[in-house]
C-alpha positions as CSV (number, residue, x, y, z in Angstrom):
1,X,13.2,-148.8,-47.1
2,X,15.1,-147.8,-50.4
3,X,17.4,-149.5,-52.1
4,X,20.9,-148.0,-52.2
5,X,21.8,-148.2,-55.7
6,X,22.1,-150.2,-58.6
7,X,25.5,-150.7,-58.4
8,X,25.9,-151.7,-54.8
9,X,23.1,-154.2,-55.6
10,X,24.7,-155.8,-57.9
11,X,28.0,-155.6,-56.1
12,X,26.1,-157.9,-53.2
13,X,24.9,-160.3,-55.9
14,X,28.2,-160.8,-57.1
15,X,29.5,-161.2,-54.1
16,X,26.8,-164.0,-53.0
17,X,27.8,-165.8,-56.2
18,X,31.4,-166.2,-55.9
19,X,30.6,-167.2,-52.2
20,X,28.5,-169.4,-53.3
21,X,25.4,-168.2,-50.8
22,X,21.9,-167.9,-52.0
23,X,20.3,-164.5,-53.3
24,X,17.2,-163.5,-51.6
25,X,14.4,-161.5,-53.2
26,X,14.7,-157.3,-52.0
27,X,13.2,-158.3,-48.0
28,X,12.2,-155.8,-44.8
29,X,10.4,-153.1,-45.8
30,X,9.1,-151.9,-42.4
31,X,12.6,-151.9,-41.1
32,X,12.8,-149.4,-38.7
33,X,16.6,-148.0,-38.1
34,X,15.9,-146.5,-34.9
35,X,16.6,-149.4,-32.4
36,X,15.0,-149.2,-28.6
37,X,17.5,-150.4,-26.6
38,X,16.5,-151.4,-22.5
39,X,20.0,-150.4,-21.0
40,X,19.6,-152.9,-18.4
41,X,22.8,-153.2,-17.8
42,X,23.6,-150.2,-15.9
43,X,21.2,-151.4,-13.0
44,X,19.7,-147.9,-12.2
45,X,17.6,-147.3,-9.7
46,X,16.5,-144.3,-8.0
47,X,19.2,-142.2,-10.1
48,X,21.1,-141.7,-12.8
49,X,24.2,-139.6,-13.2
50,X,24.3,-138.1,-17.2
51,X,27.3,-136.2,-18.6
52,X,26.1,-134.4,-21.8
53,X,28.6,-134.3,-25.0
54,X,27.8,-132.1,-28.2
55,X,24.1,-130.7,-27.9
56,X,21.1,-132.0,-26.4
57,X,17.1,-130.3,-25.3
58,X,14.2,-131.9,-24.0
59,X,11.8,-133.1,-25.9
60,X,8.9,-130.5,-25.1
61,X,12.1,-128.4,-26.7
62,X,11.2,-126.5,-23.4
63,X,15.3,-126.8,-22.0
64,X,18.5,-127.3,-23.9
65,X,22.0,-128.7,-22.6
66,X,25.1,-127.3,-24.2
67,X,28.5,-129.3,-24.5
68,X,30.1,-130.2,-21.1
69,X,26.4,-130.3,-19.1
70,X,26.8,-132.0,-15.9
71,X,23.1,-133.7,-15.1
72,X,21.5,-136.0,-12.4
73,X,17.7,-137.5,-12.7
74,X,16.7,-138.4,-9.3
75,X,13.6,-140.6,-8.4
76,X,11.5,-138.9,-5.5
77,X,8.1,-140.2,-4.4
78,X,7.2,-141.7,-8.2
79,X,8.1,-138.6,-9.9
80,X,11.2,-137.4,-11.8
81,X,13.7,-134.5,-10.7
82,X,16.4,-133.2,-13.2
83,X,18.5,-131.4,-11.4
84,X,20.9,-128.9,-13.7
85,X,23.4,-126.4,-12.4
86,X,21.5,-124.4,-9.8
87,X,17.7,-126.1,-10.2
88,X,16.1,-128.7,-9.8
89,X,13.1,-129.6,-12.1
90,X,9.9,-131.6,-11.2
91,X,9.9,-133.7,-15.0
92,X,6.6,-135.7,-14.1
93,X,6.5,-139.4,-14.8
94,X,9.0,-139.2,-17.5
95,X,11.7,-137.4,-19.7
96,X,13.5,-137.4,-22.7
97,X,16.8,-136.4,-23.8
98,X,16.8,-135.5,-27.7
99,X,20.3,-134.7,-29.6
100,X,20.0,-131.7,-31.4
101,X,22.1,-129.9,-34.1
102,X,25.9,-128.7,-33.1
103,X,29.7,-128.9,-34.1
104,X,30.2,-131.8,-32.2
105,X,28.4,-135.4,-32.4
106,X,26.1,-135.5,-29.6
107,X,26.4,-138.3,-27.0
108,X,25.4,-139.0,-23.6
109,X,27.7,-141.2,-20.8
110,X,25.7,-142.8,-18.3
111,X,26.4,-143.7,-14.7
112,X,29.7,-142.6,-14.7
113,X,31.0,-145.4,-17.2
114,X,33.6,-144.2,-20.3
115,X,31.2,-145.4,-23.3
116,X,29.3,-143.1,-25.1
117,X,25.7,-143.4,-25.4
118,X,25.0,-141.6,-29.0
119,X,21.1,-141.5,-29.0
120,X,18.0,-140.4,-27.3
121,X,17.6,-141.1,-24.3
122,X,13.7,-141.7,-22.4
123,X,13.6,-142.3,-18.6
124,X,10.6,-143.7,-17.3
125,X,9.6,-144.8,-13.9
126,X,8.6,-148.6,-13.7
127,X,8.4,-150.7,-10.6
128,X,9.3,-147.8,-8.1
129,X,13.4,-147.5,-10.3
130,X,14.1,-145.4,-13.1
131,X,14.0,-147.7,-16.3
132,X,16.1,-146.2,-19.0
133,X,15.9,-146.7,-22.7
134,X,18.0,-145.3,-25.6
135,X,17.0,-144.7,-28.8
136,X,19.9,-145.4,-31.3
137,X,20.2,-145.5,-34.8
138,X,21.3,-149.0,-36.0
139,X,25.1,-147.9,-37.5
140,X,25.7,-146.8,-34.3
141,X,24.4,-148.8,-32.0
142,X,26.8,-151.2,-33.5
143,X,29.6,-149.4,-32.6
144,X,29.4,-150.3,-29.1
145,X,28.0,-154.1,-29.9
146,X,31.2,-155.6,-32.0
147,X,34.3,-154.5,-29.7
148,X,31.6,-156.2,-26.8
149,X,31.3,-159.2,-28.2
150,X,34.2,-159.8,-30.2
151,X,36.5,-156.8,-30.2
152,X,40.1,-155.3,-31.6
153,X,42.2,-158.8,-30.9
154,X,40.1,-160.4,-33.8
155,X,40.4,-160.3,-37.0
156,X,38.9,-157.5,-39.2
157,X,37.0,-160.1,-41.6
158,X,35.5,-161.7,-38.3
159,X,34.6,-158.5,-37.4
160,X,32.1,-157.9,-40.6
161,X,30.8,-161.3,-40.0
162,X,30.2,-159.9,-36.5
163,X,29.1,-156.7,-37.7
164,X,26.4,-157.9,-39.9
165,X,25.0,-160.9,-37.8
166,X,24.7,-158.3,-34.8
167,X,22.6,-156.1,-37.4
168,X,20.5,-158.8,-38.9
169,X,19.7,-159.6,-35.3
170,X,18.9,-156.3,-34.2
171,X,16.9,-155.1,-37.2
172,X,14.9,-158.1,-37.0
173,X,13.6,-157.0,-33.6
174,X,13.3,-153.2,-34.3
175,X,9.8,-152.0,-34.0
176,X,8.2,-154.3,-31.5
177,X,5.1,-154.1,-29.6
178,X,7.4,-153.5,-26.6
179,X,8.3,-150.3,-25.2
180,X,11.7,-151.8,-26.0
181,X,13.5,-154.1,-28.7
182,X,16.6,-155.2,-27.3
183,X,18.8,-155.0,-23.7
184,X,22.3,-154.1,-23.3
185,X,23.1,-157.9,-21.8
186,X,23.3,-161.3,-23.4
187,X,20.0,-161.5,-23.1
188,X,20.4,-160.2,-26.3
189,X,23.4,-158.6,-27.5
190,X,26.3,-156.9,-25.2
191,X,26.5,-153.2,-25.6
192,X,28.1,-150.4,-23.7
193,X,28.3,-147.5,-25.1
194,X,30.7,-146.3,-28.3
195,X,34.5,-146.7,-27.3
196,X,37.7,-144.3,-28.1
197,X,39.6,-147.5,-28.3
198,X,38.6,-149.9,-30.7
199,X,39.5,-148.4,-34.8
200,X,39.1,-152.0,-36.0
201,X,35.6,-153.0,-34.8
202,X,34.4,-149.0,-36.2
203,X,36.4,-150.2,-39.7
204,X,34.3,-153.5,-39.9
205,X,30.8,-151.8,-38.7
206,X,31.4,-149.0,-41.0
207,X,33.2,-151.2,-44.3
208,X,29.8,-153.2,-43.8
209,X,27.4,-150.5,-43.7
210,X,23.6,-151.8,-44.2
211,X,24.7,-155.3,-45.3
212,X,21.8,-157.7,-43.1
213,X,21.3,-161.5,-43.8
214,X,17.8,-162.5,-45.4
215,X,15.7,-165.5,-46.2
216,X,12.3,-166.5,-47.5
217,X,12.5,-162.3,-48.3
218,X,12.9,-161.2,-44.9
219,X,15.5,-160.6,-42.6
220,X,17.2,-164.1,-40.7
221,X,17.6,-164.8,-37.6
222,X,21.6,-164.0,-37.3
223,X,22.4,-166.0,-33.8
224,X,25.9,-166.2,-32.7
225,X,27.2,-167.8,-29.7
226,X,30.7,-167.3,-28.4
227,X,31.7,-171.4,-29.1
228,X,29.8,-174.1,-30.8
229,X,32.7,-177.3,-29.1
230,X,33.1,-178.3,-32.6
231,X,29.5,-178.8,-33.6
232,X,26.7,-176.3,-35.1
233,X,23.6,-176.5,-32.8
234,X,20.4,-176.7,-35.2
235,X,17.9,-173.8,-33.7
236,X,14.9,-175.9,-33.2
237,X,16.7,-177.4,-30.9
238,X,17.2,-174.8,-28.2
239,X,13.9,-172.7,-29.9
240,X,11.6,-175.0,-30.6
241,X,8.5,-174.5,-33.7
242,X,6.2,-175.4,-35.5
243,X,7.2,-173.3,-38.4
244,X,9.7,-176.0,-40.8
245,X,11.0,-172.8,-42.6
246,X,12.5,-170.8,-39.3
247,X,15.6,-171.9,-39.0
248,X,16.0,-173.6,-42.7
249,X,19.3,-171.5,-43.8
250,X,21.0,-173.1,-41.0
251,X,22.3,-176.6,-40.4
252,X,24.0,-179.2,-37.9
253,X,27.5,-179.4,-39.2
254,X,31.4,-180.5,-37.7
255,X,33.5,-177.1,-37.2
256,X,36.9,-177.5,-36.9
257,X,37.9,-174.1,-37.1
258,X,36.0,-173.7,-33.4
259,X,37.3,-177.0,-32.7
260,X,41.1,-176.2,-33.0
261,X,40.9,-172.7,-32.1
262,X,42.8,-172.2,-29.0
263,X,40.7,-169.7,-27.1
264,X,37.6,-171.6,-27.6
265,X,36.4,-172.5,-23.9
266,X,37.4,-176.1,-23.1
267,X,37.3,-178.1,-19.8
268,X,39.2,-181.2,-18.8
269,X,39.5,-183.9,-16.3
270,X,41.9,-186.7,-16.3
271,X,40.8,-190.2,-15.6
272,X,43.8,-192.6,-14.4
273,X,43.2,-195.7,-16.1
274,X,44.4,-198.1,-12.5
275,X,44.4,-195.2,-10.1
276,X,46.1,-197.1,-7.5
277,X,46.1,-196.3,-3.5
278,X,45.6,-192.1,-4.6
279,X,42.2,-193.3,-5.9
280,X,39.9,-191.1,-7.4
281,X,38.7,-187.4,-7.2
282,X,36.2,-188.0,-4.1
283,X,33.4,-186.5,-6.3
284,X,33.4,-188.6,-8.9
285,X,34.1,-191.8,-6.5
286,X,30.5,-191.2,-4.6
287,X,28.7,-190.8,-7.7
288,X,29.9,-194.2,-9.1
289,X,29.3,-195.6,-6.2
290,X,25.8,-194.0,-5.7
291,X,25.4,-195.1,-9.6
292,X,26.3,-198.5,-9.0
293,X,24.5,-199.9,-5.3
294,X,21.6,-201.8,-7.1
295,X,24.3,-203.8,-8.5
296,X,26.1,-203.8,-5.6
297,X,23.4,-204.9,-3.1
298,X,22.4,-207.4,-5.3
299,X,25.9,-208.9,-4.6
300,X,25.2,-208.5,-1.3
301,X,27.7,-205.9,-1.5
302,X,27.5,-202.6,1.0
303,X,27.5,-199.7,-1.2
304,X,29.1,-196.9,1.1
305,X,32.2,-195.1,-0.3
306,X,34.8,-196.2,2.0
307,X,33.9,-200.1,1.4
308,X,34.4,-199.5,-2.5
309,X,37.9,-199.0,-4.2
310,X,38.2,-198.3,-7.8
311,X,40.8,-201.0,-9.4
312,X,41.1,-200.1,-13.1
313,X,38.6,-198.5,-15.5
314,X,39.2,-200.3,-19.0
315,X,36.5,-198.0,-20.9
316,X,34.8,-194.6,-20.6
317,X,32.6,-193.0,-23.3
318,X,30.2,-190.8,-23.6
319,X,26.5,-192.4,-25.2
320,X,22.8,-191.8,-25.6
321,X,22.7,-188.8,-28.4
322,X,20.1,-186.1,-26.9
323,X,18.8,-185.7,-30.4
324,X,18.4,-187.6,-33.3
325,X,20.6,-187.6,-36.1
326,X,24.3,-187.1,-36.0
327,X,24.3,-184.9,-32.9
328,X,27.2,-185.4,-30.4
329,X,25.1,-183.7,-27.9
330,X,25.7,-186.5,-25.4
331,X,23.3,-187.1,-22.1
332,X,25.3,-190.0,-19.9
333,X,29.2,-191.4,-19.8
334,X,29.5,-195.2,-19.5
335,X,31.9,-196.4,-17.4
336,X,33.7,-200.1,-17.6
337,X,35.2,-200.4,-14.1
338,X,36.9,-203.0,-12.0
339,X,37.0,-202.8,-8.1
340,X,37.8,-204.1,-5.2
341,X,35.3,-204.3,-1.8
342,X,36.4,-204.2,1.9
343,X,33.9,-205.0,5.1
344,X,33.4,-203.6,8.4
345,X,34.2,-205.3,11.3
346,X,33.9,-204.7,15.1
347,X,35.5,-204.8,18.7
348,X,33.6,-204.2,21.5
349,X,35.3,-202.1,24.4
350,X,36.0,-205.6,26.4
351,X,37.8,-206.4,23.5
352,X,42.0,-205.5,23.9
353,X,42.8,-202.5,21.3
354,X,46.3,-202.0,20.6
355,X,46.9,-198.4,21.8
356,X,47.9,-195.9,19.9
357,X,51.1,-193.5,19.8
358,X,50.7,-191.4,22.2
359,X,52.1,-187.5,23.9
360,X,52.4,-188.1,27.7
361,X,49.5,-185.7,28.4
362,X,47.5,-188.5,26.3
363,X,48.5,-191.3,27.7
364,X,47.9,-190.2,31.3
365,X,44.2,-190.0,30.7
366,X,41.9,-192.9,31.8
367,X,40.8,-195.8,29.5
368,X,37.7,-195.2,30.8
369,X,35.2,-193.3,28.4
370,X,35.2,-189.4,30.4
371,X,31.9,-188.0,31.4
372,X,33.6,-184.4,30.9
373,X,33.6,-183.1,27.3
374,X,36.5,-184.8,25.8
375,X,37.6,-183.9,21.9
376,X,37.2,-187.9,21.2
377,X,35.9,-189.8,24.2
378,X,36.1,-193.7,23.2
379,X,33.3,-195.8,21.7
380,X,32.1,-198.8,23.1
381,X,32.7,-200.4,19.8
382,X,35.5,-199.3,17.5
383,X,35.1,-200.2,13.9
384,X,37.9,-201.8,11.3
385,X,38.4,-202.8,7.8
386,X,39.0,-206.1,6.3
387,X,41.3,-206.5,3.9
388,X,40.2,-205.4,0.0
389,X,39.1,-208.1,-2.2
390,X,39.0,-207.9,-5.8
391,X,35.9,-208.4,-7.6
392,X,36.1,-210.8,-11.0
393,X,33.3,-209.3,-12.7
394,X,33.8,-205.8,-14.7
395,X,31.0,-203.3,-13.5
396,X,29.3,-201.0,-16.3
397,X,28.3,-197.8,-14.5
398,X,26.5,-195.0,-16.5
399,X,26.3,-191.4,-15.0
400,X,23.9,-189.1,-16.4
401,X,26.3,-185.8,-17.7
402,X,24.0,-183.4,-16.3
403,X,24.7,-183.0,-13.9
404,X,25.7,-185.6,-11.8
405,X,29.1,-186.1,-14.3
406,X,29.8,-182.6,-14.8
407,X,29.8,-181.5,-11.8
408,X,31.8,-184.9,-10.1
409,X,34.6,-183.8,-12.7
410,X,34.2,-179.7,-12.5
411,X,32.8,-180.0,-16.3
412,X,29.9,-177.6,-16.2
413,X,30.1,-174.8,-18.6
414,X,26.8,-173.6,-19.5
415,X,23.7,-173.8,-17.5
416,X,21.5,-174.4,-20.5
417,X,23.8,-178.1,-20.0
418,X,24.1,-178.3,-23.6
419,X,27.9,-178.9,-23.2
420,X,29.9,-181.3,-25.9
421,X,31.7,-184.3,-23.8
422,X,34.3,-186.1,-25.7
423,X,36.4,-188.7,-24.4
424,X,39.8,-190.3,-25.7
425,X,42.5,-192.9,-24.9
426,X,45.4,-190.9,-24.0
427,X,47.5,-194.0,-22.7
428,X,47.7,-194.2,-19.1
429,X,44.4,-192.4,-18.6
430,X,41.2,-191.0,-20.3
431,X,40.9,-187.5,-20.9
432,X,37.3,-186.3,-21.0
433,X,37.2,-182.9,-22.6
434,X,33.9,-180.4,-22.2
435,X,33.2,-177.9,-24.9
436,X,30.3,-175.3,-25.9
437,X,30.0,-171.9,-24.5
438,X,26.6,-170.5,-25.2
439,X,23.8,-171.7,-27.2
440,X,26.0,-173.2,-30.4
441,X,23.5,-172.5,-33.2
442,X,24.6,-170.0,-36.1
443,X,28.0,-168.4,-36.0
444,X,30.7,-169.3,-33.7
445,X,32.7,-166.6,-32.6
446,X,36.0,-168.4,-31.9
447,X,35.2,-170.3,-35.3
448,X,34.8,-167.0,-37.2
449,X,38.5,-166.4,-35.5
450,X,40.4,-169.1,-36.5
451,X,38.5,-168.8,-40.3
452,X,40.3,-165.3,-41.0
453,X,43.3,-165.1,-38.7
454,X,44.3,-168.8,-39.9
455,X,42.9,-169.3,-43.0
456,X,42.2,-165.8,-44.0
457,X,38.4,-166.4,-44.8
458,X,36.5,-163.4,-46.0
459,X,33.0,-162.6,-44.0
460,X,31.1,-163.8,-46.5
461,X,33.1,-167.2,-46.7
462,X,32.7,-167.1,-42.3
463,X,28.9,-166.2,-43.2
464,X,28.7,-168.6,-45.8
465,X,29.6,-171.2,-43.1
466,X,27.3,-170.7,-40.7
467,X,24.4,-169.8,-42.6
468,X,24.5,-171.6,-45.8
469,X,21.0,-170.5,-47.0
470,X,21.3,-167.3,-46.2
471,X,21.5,-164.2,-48.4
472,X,23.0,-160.9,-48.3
473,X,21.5,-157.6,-49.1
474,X,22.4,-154.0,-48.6
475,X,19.9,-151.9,-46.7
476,X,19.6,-148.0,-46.8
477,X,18.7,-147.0,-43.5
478,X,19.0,-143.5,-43.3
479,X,19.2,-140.7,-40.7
480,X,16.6,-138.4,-39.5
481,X,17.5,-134.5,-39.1
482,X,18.5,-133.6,-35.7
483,X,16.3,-130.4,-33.9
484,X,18.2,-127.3,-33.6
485,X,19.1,-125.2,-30.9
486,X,17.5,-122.9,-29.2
487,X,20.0,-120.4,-27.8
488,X,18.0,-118.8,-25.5
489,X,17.0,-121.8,-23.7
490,X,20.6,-122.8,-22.9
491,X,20.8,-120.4,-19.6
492,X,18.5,-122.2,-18.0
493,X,20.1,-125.5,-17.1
494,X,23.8,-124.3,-17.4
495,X,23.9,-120.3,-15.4
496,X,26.7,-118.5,-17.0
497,X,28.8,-116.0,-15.0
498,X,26.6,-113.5,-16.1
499,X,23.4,-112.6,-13.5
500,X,20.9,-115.5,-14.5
501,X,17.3,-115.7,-13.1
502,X,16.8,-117.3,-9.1
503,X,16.2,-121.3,-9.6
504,X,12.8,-122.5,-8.5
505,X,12.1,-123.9,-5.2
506,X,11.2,-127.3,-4.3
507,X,7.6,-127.5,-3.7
508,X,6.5,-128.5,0.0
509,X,3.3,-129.6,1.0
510,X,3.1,-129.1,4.5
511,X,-0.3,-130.9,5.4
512,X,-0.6,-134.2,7.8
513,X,2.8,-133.3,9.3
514,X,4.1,-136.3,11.5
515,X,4.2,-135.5,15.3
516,X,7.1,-133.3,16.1
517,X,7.7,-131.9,12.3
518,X,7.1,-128.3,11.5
519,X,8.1,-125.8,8.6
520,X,11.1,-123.7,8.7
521,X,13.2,-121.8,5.8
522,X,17.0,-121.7,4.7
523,X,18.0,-118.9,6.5
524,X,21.2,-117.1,7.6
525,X,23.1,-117.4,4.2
526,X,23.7,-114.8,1.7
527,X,21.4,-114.5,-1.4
528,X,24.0,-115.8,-3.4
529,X,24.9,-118.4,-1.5
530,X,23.7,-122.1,-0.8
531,X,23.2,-124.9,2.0
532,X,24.3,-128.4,1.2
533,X,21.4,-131.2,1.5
534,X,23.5,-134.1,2.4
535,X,22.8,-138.2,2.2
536,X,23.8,-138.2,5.6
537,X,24.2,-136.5,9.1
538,X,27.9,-135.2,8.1
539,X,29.9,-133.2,7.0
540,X,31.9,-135.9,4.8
541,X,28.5,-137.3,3.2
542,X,27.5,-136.5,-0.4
543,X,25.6,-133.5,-1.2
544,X,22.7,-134.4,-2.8
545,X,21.7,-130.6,-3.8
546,X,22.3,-127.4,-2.9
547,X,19.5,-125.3,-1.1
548,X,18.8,-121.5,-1.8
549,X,17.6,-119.1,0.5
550,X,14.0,-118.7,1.5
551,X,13.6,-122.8,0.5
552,X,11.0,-123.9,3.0
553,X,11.7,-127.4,4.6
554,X,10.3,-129.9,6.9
555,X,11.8,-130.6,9.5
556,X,11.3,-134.6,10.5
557,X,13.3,-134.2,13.4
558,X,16.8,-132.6,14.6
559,X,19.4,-134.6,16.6
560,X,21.9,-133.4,19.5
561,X,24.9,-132.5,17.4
562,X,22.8,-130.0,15.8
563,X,21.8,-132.3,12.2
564,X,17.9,-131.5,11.0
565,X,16.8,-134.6,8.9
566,X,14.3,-132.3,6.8
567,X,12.2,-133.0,3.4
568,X,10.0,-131.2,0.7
569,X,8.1,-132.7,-1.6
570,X,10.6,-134.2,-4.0
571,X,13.6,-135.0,-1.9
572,X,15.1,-135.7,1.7
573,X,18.5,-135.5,3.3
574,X,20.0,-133.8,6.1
575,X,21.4,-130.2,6.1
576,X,22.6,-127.8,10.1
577,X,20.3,-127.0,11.8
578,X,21.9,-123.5,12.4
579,X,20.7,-122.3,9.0
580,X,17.1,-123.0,9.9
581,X,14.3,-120.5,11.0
582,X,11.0,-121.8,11.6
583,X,8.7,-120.2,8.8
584,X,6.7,-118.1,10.9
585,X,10.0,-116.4,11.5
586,X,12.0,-116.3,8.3
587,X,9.7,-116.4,5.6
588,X,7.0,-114.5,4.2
589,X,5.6,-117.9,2.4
């Protein structure tokens, strides 16, 4: 790729030197701009609704679509139909939509949804559902990434750090082996399509234009997570390699801004330090008490939940560092508990039971256990309680945190279970606090937050942060010329009021016809006029095409309120069997 200028070059470097951030040597020349991006997100399946905006053809340049073109792929029997104002096209295995030359930018909305899809768009058919895949260029694929994953409440200095991590990422995947290089879903990075809404996200994407991260002379790896609980992850952690230079710009490092921020994700459960007769959340009680029946039993102690009161807890903290170092990525919670312990005893039906308050219908019924299916007929031994007795030794329990604590105190955030637990003396309790919401390595979005909008941090101080051996560097990444227009080819898919050429029929093959089928026409409609080819047998279903005259059908079968269920060779649906002639009769095919 080139390099922009002179200037802006050394504008970067200066930059990097008052920020104090390493220079890297000019990186990424095969950095392709086009990014191929799977747009998983829309879940399509056997079609795909597409609202053209500005200019768009085919790729063959065979068909254009003008501003306003209303368009529907449909998958029938593993081939694509494009059906366009009056026709319905047989496109084969797959199809591309190109933008082409016009006054207006060209973009495409998908599935109904409000973003705008500025690229080319390729449908393929993979695993019996339409698999699309847009090819963007990077600037603008960006515009519907940043108000995604951070958005117009943050600040705009946030926003650039956003911008330009979200870039470095993507770039750094562009041009894969793959037939794609990134989804639409967390998987990678959210996007949905450019917004109308969101002026501050398009300042920061466009006020950092080209600018990637780079080390060693190529592009970094720019990951991001939504919160780090107050503590940088260190990639080889949650990635782990062989290669001692892959994650080397990054660190393990305390954040407070992510840490004080408060719309950074937090969980909490309070522990009551003597919890009294209320006892404790019924959770958390059987998991102590699950934790602690060796002990137990070797006191000759029944470990069963009801026999076991909780007395006071005098310590709780989390212990056992999942990784070296100073990680406060904690694995168990140690408990320092005193309780109290209760026995069974019995009564045999022989023995005298004080009998309970009772209505008058209650106390009329027999003492006698009832052979008829009573609600609660009597045992022949009826179980008590002794009295509690306190225990003088101090139990040490330790739960595991995942999962058995997080989920005994609702603590679970991520299901990677990479979730900072703190705990602290609050007075008459212990609050145990969760934190971490996503990976943690690399930025913190709530961090880069509270940086600007507290602190007013510029990116490169946010960037400088999270990536401390990490350069800057300003990339060119230009455009290609859009196609032109060919005029005449706009008719086709959009008839104007002026006399346009009959659409093509479906194609029907009319061989191996189940038992009971046979072939019959559209009949008695005008030429001008149409039959609806509904989902459904009714009226009130949708219409999945309209059908012209002389289109030969078969018909599967016809029920008694006068609905054909009929096919061709691309499509089925149902259409009145009034407008039907057997072929022999109405057509000349």
């Amino acid at each position: 790729m080139r390099k922009r200028s002179v200037c802006a070059i050394l504008l970067v470097t200066a930059l990097l030197l008052l920020t104090g951030m390493a220079f890297a040597p000019w990186a990424g020349a095969q950095i392709q701009p086009i990014l191929r991006v799977y747009l998983r997100r829309l879940q399509v399946e056997d079609s795909l609704r597409i609202d053209v905006q500005g200019d768009y053809i085919l790729e063959d340049g065979s068909m254009a679509f003008s501003d306003g073109a209303e368009l529907t792929v449909v998958l029938r029997e593993n081939q694509l139909v494009l059906h366009t104002g009056n026709a319905a096209i047989v496109m084969g295995p797959s199809m591309k939509l190109v933008r082409a030359q016009g006054e207006k930018q060209s973009a495409l909305l998908l599935g109904g949804e409000s973003g705008l899809y500025e690229g080319d768009l390729l449908l393929t058919i993979e695993s019996g559902v339409i698999k699309p895949v847009l090819y963007i260029h990077i600037e603008d694929y960006l515009l519907g990434v940043v108000p995604f994953e951070m958005g117009d409440s943050f600040p705009l200095e946030a926003l650039k750090a956003q911008a330009i991590a979200a870039r470095t990422y993507a770039l750094r995947k562009s041009g894969s082996s793959g037939d794609y290089d990134v989804e639409d879903t967390t998987n990678d990075q959210a996007y949905r399509g450019r917004t109308t809404y969101s002026p501050l996200s398009e300042q920061a994407v466009r006020e950092t234009e080209g600018i990637c991260g780079v080390f060693n002379g190529a592009l970094a790896q720019c990951y991001y997570s939504a919160s780090n609980g107050g503590q940088t992850e260190l990639g080889q952690h949650v990635w782990p390699t062989s290669d001692p230079d892959a994650y080397a710009y990054m660190d393990m490092r305390d954040d407070p801004y992510d840490l004080e921020n408060p719309d950074s994700v937090v969980k909490r459960f309070t522990l009551r330090k003597t919890p009294g007769e209320e006892g404790i959340a019924p959770a958390l009680h059987n998991a102590l008490v699950t934790a602690m029946s060796e002990q137990l039993e070797a006191m000759g102690i029944e470990a069963a939940d009801e026999l076991i009161r909780f007395d006071e807890f005098t310590n709780v903290e989390a212990i056992t560092p999942k990784f070296e170092g100073d990680s406060r990525l904690m694995t168990e919670l140690r408990f320092t508990v005193k309780i109290s312990v209760r026995e069974y005893t019995y009564r045999d039906s022989s023995t005298p039971v004080p009998a309970p308050q009772q209505t008058p219908s209650a106390s009329a019924q027999s003492a006698e256990p009832s052979p008829s299916p009573s609600p609660t007929p009597r045992p022949t031994a009826t179980p008590a309680f002794s009295p509690y007795t306190a225990v003088d030794t101090p139990f040490t329990v330790v739960l595991p945190i995942f999962t058995a604590a997080e989920q005994a105190m609702g603590l679970s955030i991520n299901i990677s279970q990479n979730e900072l637990i703190t705990v602290s003396d609050i007075g008459s309790a212990f609050m145990i606090e969760s934190r971490r919401y996503g990976h943690g390595v690399g930025m913190s979005q709530r961090g880069a937050q509270q940086m600007a909008a507290q602190y007013g941090m510029t990116y490169e101080e946010i960037l400088g942060f999270y990536y401390p051996g990490m350069g800057l560097l300003q990339y060119d990444l230009p455009r290609s010329e859009l196609p032109a227009v060919n005029l005449g080819l706009m008719a086709t898919p959009e008839p104007t009021p002026s006399p346009t050429p009959r659409p093509t029929l479906m194609p029907v093959t009319a061989e191996n016809l189940p038992e009971g089928a046979y072939v019959a026409v559209v009949a008695n409609i005008d030429e001008d006029s149409s039959l609806n080819l509904r989902e459904a047998p009714s009226m009130s279903a949708d219409v999945i095409r309209r059908l012209y005259k002389d289109q030969r059908l078969i018909v599967v079968s016809v029920s008694a309120d006068g609905w054909a269920y009929v096919r061709t060779d691309v499509m089925e649906g149902y259409v009145r069997s009034e407008y039907l002639q057997t072929a022999e009769e109405g057509s000349p095919q």
